[in-house]
DOBA-174288 format. One record per residue (C-alpha): residue number from 1; residue in one letter; x negated, y negated, z negated. Coordinates in nm, 4 decimals, always signed. Layout:
BEGIN
[node NUM,"A",[X,Y,Z]]
...
END
This chain:
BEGIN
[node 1,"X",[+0.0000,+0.0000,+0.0000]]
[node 2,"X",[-0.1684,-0.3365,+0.1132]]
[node 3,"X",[-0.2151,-0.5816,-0.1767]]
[node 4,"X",[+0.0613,-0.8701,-0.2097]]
[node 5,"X",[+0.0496,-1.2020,-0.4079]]
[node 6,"X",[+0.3250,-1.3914,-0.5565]]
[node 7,"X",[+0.2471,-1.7655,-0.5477]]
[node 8,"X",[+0.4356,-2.0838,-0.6210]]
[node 9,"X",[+0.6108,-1.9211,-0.8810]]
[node 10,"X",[+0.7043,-1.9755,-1.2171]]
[node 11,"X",[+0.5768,-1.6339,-1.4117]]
[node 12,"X",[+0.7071,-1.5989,-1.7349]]
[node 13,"X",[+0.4400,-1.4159,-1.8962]]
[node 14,"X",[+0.3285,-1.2846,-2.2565]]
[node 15,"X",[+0.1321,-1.5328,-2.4410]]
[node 16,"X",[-0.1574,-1.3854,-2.7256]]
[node 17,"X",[+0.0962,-1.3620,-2.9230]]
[node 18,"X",[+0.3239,-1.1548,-2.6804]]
[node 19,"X",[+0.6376,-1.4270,-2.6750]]
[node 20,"X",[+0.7280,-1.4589,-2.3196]]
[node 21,"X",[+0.6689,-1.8296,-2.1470]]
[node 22,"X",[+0.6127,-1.9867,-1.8401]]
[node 23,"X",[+0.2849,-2.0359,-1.6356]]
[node 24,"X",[+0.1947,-2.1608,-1.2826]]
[node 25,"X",[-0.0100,-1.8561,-1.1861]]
[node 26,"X",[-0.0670,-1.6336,-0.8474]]
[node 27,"X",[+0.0781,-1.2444,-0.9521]]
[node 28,"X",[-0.1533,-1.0074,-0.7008]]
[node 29,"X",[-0.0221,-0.6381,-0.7018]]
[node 30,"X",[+0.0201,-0.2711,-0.4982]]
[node 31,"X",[+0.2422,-0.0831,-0.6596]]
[node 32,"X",[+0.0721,-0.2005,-1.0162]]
[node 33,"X",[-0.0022,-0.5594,-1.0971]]
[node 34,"X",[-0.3869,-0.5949,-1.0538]]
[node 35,"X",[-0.4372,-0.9460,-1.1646]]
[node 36,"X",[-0.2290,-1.2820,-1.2673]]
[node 37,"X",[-0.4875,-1.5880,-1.1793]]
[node 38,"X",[-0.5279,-1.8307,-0.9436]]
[node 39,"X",[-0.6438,-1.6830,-0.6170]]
[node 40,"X",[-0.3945,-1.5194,-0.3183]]
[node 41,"X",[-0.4753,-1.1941,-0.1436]]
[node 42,"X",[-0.3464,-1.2735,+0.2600]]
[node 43,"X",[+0.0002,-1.1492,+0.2027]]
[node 44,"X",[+0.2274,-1.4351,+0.0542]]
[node 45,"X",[+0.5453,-1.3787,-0.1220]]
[node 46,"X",[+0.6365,-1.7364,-0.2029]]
[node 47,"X",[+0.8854,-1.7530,-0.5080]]
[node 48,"X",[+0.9013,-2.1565,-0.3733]]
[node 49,"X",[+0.9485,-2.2330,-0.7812]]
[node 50,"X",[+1.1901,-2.0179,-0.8596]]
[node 51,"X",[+1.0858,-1.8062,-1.1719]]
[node 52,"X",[+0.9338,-1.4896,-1.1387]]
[node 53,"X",[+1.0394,-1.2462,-1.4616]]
[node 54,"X",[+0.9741,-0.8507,-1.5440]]
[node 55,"X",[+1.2040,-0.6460,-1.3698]]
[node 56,"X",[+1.5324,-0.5721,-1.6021]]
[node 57,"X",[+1.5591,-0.3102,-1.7701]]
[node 58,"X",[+1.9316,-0.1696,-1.8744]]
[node 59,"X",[+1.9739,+0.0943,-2.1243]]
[node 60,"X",[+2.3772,+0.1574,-2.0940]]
[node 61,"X",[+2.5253,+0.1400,-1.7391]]
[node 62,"X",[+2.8449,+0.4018,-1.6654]]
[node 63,"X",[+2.8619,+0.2863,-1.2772]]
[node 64,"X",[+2.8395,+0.0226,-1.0487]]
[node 65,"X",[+2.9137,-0.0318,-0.6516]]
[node 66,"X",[+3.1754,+0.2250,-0.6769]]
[node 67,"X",[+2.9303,+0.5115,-0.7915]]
[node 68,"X",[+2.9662,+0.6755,-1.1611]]
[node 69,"X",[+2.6910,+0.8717,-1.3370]]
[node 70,"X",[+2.9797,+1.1212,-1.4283]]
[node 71,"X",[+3.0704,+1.1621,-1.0419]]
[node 72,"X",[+2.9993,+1.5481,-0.9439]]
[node 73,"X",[+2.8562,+1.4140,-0.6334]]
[node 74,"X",[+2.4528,+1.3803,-0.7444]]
[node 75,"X",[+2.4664,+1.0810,-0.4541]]
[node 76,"X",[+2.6712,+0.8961,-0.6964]]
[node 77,"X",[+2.2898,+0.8270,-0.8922]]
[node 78,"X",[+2.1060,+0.7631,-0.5772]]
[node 79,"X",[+2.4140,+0.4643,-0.4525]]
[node 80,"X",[+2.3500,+0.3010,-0.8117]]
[node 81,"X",[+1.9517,+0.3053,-0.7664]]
[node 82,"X",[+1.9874,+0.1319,-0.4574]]
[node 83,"X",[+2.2728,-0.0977,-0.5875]]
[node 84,"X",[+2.0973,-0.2037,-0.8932]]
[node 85,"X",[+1.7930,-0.4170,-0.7532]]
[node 86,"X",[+2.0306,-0.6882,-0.6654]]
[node 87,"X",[+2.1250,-0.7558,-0.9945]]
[node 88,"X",[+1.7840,-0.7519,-1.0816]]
[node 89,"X",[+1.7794,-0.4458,-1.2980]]
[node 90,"X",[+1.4513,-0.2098,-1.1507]]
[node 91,"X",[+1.4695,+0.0562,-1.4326]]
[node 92,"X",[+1.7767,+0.2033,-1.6311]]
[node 93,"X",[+1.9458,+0.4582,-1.8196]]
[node 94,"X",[+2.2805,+0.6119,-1.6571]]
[node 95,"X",[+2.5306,+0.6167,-1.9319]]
[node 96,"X",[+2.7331,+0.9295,-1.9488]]
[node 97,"X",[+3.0553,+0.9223,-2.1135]]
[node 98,"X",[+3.3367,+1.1330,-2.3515]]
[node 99,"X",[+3.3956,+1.4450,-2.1206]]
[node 100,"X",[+3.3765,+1.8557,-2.1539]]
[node 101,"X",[+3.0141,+1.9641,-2.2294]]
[node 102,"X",[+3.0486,+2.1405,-1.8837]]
[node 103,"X",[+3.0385,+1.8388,-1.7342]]
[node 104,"X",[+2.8239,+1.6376,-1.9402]]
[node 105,"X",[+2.5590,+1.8681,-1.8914]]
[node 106,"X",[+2.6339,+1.8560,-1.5005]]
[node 107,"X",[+2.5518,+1.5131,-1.4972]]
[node 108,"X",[+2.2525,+1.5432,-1.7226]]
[node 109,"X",[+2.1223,+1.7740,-1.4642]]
[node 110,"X",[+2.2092,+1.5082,-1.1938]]
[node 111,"X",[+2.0132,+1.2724,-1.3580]]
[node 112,"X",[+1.7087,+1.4923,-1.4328]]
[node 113,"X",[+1.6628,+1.5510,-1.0558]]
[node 114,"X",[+1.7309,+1.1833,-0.9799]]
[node 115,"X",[+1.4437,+1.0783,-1.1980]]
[node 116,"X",[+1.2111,+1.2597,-0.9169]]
[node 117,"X",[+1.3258,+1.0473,-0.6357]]
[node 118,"X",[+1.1634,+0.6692,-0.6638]]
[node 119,"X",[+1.3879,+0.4604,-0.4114]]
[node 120,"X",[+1.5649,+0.1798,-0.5737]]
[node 121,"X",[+1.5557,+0.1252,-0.9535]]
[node 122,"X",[+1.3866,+0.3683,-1.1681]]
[node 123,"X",[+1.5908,+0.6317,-1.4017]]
[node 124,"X",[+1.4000,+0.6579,-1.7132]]
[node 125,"X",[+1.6369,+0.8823,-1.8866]]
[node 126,"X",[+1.9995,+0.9223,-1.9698]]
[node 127,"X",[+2.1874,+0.7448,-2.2493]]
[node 128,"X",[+2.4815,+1.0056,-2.4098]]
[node 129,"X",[+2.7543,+0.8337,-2.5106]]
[node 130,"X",[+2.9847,+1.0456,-2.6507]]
[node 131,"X",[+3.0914,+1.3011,-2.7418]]
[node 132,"X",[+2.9702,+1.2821,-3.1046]]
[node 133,"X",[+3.2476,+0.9948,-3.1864]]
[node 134,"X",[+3.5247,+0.9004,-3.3683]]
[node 135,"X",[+3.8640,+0.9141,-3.2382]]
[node 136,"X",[+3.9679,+0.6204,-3.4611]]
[node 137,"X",[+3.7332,+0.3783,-3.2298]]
[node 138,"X",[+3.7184,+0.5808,-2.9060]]
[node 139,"X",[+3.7683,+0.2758,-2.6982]]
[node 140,"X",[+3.7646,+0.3677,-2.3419]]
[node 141,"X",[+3.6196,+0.7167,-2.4247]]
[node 142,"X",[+3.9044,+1.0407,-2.3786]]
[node 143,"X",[+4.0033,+1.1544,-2.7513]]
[node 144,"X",[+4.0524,+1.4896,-2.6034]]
[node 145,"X",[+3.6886,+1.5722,-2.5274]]
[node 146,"X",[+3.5714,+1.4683,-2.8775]]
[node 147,"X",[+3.3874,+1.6671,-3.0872]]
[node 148,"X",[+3.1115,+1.6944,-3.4071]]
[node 149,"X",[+2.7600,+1.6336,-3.3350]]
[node 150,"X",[+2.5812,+1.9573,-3.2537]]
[node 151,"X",[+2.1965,+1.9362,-3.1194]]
[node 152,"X",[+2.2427,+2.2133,-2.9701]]
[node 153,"X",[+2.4875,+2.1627,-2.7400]]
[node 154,"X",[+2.2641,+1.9532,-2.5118]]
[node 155,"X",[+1.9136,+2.0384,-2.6180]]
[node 156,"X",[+1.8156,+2.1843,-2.2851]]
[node 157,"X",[+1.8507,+1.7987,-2.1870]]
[node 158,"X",[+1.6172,+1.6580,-2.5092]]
[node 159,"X",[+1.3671,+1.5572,-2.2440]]
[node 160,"X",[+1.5795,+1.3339,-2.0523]]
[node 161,"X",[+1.8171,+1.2157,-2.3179]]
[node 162,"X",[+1.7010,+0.8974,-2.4848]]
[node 163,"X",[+1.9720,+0.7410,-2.6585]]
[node 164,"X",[+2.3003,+0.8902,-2.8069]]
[node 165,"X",[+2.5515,+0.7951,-3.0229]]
[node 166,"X",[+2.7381,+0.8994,-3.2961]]
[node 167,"X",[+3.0076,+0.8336,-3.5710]]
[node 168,"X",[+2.7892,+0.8464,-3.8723]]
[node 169,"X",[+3.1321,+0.9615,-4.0839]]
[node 170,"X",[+3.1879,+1.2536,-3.8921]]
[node 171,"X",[+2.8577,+1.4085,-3.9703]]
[node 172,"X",[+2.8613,+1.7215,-4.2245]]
[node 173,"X",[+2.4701,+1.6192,-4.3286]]
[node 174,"X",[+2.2006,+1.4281,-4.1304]]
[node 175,"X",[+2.0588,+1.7145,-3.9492]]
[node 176,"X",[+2.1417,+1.6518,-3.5941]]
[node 177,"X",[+1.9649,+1.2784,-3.6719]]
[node 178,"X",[+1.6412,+1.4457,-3.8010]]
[node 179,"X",[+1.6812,+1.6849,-3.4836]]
[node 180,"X",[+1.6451,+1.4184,-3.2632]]
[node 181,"X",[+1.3876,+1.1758,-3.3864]]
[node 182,"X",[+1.2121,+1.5232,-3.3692]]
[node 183,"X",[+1.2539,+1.4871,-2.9970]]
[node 184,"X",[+1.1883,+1.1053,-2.9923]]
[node 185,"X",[+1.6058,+1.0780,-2.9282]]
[node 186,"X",[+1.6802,+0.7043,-3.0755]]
[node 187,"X",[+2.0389,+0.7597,-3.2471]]
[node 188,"X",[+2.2730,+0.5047,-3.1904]]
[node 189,"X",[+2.5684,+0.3960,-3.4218]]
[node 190,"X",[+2.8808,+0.3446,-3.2478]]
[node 191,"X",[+3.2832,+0.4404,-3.1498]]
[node 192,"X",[+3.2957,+0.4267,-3.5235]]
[node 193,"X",[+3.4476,+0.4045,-3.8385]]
[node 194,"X",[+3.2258,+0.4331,-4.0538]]
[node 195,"X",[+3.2041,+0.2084,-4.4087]]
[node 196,"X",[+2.8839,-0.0254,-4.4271]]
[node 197,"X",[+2.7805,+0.2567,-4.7140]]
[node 198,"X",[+2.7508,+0.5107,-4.4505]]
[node 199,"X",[+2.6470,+0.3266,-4.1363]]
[node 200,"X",[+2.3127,+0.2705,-4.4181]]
[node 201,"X",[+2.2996,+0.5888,-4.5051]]
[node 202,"X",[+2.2538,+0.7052,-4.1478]]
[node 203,"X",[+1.9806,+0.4397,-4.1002]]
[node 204,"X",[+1.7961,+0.5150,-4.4269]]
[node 205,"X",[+1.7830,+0.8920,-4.2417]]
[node 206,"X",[+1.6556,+0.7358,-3.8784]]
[node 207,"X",[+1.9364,+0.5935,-3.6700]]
[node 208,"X",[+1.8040,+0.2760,-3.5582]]
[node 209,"X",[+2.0200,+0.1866,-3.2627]]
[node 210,"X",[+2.4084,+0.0370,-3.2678]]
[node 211,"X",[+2.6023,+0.1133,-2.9193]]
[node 212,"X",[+2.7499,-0.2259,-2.8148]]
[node 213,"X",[+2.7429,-0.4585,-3.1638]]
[node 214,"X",[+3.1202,-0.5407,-3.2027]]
[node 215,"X",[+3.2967,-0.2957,-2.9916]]
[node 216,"X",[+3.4253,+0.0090,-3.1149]]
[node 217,"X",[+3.3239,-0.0052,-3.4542]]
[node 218,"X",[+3.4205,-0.1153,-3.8087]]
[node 219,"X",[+3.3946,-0.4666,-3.7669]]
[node 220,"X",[+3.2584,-0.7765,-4.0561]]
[node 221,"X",[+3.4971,-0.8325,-4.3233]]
[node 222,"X",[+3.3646,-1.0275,-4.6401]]
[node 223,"X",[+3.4944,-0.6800,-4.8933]]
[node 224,"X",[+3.4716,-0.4266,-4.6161]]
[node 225,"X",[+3.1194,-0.5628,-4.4298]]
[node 226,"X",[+3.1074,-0.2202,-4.1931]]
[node 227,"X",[+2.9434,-0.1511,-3.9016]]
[node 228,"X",[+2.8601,-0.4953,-3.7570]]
[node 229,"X",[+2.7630,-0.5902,-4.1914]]
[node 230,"X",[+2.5396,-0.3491,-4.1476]]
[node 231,"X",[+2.3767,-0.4036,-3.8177]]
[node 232,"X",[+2.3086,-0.7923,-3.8617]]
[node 233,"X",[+2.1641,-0.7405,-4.2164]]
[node 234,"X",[+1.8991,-0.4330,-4.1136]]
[node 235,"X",[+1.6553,-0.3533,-3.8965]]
[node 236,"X",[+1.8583,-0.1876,-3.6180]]
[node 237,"X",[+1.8314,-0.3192,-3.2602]]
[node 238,"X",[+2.1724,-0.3953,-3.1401]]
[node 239,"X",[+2.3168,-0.3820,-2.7854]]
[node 240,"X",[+2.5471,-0.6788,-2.6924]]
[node 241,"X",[+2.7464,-0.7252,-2.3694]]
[node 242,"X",[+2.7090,-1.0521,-2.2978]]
[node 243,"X",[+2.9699,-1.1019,-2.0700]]
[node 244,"X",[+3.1896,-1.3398,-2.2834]]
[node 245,"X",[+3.4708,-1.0828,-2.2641]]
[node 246,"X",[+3.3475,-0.8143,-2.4856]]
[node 247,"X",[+3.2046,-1.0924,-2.7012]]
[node 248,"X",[+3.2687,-1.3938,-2.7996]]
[node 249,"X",[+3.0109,-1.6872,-2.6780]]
[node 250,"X",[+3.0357,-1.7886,-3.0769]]
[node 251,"X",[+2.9496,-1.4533,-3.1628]]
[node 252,"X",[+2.6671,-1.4292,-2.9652]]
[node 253,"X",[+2.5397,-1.7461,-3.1013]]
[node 254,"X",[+2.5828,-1.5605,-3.4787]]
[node 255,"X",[+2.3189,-1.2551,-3.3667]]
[node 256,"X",[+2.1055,-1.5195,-3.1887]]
[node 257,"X",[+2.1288,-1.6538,-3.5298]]
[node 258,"X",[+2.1356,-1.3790,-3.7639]]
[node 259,"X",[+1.8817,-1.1309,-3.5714]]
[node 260,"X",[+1.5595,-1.1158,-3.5373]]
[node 261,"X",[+1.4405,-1.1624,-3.1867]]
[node 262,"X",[+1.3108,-0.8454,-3.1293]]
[node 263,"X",[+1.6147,-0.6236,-3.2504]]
[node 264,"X",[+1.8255,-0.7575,-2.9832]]
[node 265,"X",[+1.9217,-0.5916,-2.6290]]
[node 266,"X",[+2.1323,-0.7283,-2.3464]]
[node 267,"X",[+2.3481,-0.4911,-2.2075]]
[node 268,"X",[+2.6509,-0.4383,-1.8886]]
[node 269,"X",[+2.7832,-0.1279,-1.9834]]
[node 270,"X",[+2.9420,-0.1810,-1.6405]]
[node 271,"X",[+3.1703,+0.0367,-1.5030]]
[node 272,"X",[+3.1774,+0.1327,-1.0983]]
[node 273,"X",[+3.3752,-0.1617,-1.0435]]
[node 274,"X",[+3.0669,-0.3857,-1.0682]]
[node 275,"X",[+3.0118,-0.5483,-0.7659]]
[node 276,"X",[+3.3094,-0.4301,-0.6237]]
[node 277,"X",[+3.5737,-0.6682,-0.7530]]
[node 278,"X",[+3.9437,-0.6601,-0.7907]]
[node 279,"X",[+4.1685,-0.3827,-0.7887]]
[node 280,"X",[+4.1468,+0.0233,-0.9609]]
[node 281,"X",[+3.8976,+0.2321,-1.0738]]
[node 282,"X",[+3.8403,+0.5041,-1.2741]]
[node 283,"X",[+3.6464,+0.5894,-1.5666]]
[node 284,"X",[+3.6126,+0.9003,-1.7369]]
[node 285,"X",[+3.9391,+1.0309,-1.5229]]
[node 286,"X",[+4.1023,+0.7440,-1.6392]]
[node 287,"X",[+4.2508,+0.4642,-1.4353]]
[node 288,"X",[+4.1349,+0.1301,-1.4905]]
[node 289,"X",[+4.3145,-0.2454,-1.3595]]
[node 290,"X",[+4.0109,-0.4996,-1.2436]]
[node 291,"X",[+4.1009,-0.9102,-1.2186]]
[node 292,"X",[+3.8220,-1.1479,-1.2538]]
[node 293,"X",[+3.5825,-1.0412,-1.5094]]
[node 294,"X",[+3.8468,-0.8315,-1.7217]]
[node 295,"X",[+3.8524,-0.4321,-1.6507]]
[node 296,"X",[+4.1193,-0.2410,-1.8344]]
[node 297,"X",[+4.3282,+0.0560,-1.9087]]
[node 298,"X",[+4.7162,+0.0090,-1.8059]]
[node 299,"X",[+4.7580,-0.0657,-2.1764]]
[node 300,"X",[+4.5408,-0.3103,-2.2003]]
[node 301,"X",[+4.2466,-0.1462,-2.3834]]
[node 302,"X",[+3.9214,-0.2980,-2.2662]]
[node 303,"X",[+3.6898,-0.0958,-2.0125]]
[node 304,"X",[+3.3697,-0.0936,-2.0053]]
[node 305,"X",[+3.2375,-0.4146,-1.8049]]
[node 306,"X",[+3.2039,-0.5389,-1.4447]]
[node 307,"X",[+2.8693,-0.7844,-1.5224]]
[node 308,"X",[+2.5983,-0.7349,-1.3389]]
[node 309,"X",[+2.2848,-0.7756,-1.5519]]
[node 310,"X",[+2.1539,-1.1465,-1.4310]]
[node 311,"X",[+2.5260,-1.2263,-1.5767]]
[node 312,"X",[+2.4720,-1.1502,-1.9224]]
[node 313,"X",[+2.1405,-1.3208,-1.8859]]
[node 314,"X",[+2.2195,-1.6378,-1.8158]]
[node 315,"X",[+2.6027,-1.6013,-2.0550]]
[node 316,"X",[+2.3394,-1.5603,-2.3593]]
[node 317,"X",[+2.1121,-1.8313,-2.2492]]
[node 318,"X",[+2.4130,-2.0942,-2.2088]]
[node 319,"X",[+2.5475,-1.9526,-2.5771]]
[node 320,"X",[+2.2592,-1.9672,-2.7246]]
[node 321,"X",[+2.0602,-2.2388,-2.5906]]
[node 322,"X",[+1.7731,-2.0079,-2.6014]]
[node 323,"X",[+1.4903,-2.0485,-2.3611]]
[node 324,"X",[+1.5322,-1.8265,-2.0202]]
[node 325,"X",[+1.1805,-1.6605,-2.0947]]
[node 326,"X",[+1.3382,-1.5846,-2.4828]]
[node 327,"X",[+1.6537,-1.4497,-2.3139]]
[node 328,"X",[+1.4493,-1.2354,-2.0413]]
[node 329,"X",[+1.2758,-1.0428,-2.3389]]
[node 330,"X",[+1.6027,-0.9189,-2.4265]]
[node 331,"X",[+1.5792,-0.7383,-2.1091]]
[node 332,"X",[+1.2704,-0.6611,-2.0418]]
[node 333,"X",[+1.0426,-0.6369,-2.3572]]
[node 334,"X",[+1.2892,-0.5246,-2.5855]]
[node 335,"X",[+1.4128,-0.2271,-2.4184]]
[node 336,"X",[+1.0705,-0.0995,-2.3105]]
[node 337,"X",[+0.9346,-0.0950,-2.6485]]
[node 338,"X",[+1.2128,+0.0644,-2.8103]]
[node 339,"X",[+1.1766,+0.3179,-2.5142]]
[node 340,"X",[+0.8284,+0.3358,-2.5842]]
[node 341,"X",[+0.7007,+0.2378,-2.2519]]
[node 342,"X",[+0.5722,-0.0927,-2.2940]]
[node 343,"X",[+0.2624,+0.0370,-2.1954]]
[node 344,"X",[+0.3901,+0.0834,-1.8651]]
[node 345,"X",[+0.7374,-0.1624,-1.8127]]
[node 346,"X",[+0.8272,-0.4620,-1.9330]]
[node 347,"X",[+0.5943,-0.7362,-1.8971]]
[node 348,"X",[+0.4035,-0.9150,-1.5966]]
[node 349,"X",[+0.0622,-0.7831,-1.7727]]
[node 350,"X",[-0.2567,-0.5978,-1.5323]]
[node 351,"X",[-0.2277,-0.2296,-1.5199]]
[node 352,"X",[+0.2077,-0.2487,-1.5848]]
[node 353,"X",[+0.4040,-0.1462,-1.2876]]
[node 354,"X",[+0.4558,-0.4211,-1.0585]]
[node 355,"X",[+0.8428,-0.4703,-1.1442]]
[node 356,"X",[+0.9638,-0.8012,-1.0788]]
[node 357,"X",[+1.2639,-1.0122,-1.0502]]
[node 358,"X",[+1.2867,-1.3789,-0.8680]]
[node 359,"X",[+1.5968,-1.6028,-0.9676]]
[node 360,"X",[+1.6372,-1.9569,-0.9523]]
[node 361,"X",[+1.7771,-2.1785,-1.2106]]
[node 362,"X",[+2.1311,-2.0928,-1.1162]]
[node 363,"X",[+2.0611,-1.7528,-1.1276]]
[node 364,"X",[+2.0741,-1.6665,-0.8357]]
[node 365,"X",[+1.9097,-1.3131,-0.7495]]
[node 366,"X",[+1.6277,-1.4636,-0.4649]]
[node 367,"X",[+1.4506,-1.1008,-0.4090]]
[node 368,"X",[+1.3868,-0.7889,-0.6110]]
[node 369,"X",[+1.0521,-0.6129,-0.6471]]
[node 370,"X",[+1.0378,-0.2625,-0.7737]]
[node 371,"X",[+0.6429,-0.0616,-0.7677]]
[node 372,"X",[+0.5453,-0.3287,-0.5589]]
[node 373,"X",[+0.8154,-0.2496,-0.2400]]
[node 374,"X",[+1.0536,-0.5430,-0.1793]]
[node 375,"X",[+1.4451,-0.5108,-0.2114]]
END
């Protein structure tokens, strides 16, 4: 692969300290960044001052583009890969959801073979969501398919599975959490009703994830704190879909707030409807209504949502105020060192994977670079 350069952009970098900022430099790569200086190699990719960010990383995505990871159809995972670039997003994990074990493990299979095949964004693993909930808070998950969490179930899949979530009430002991921090699994707290008491005690014993803060869970009440009590006064790192339907701007402004920095994740959980717009889906064999930015069930329950990721970006930076390069480390940084593959994602640093994303000030998706190819 001939070497490129990136020029006239502006890079939003680590600093020593790792924060993220911007700098006028010249980003020369292959398929790995080889240097971020001052000198161009001959072939010019001019971001004309537009800024030049990590590519985005999503950790729970259903669908998008009319393709579900649940579809039986394994081409479902190769029409998101290709999808996904022009929201910016050049690594992700498809989100399965509350169906038989059959076919859970079906698409778990799907997604371990997609993993092989580079084209488009990068599968990094698959994020289980469901069936180890609560039927209290199943949201837009079927009740029908729920069950107790058993390792076992899915522990041909340990290597590909990297997040999963579960109803900390409905566990007998904390086995199944030990079992999979064993297997570097993050556990996830979420579709839950758990009581602030045991949403702790299933941190003390190693979950240190909470599935989309606010949704589907016990939520802050000043005798009854529950999940969301919880979340905003430990350690956890939170997911939030930022697409000012599923939260409030004003509660995004309280995490911003309340959270450290680095315990925070943007989100889509979009649905296939993303990038599709108005009309029905379905999720889960469910039917779902889409108008504007609203998907939902015929009564009304809230789907999953149709934001692409460079949405939720810049919803959190107007609610916030926060600084675009502060708001890009929620999707970029954050992710890839809870993942554990900082090493390799999630920065513009020499030696990373030359993943990159070029938006202007609006927003606006300009071009999409994923191992140093152009989308």
């Amino acid at each position: 692969m001939k070497l490129k350069s990136i020029v006239n952009g502006k890079i939003i970098l680590p600093d020593a300290t790792g924060n993220f900022f911007v700098a006028n430099k010249v980003v020369t790569f292959d398929k790995k960044i080889i240097s971020i200086g001052n000198d161009a190699c001959t072939e010019i990719i001019d971001a004309k001052n537009n800024f030049v960010a990590p590519g985005f990383i999503n950790v729970h995505i259903h669908g998008c583009n009319g393709f579900d990871t649940m579809d039986e159809d394994a081409a479902a995972l190769d029409g998101m890969k290709k999808f996904l670039p022009s929201t910016g997003v050049t690594s992700f994990l498809p989100t399965t959801m509350t169906m038989s074990v059959e076919r859970i493990s079906r698409a778990l299979k799907n997604i371990r073979d997609a993993k092989k095949f580079s084209r488009g964004a990068k599968i990094i693993g698959a994020n289980l969501e469901g069936p180890f909930i609560s039927e209290k808070f199943n949201g837009a998950q079927d009740k029908k398919f729920i069950r107790r969490a058993d390792f076992d179930l899915f522990a041909e899949f340990a290597d590909v599975i990297k997040i999963v979530t579960i109803a900390p009430e409905e566990l007998t002991d904390f086995k199944f959490i030990e079992r999979c921090r064993a297997k570097k699994i993050i556990v996830s707290i979420g579709h839950s009703a758990a009581t602030y008491e045991e949403t702790l005690a299933a941190i003390q014993h190693g979950a240190s994830h909470v599935t989309h803060l606010f949704n589907a869970q016990t939520g802050l009440h000043h005798r009854k704190p529950g999940i969301v009590g919880a979340a905003l006064t430990s350690n956890v790192i939170v997911e939030l879909i930022a697409d000012n339907v599923h939260v409030h701007p004003a509660a995004q402004k309280i995490v911003a707030k309340v959270k450290p920095h680095e315990e925070i994740i943007l989100i889509t959980d979009s649905v296939r409807a993303c990038g599709i717009g108005d009309g029905e889906g379905e999720l889960g064999g469910q039917k779902f209504f889409v108008k504007g930015n609203l998907a939902t069930f015929a009564d009304g329950t809230i789907v999953g949502s149709v934001a692409k990721m460079i949405d939720v970006v810049k919803n959190f930076s107007a609610n916030t105020n926060w600084s675009i390069p502060a708001v890009v480390e929620l999707v970029t940084k954050n992710p890839a060192r809870e993942l554990k593959i900082y090493d390799e994602l999630g920065s513009i640093e020499v030696g990373k994977a030359a993943d990159f994303v070029i938006f202007d000030e609006d927003f606006k998706i300009k071009s999409t670079i994923i191992d140093g190819e152009i989308f």
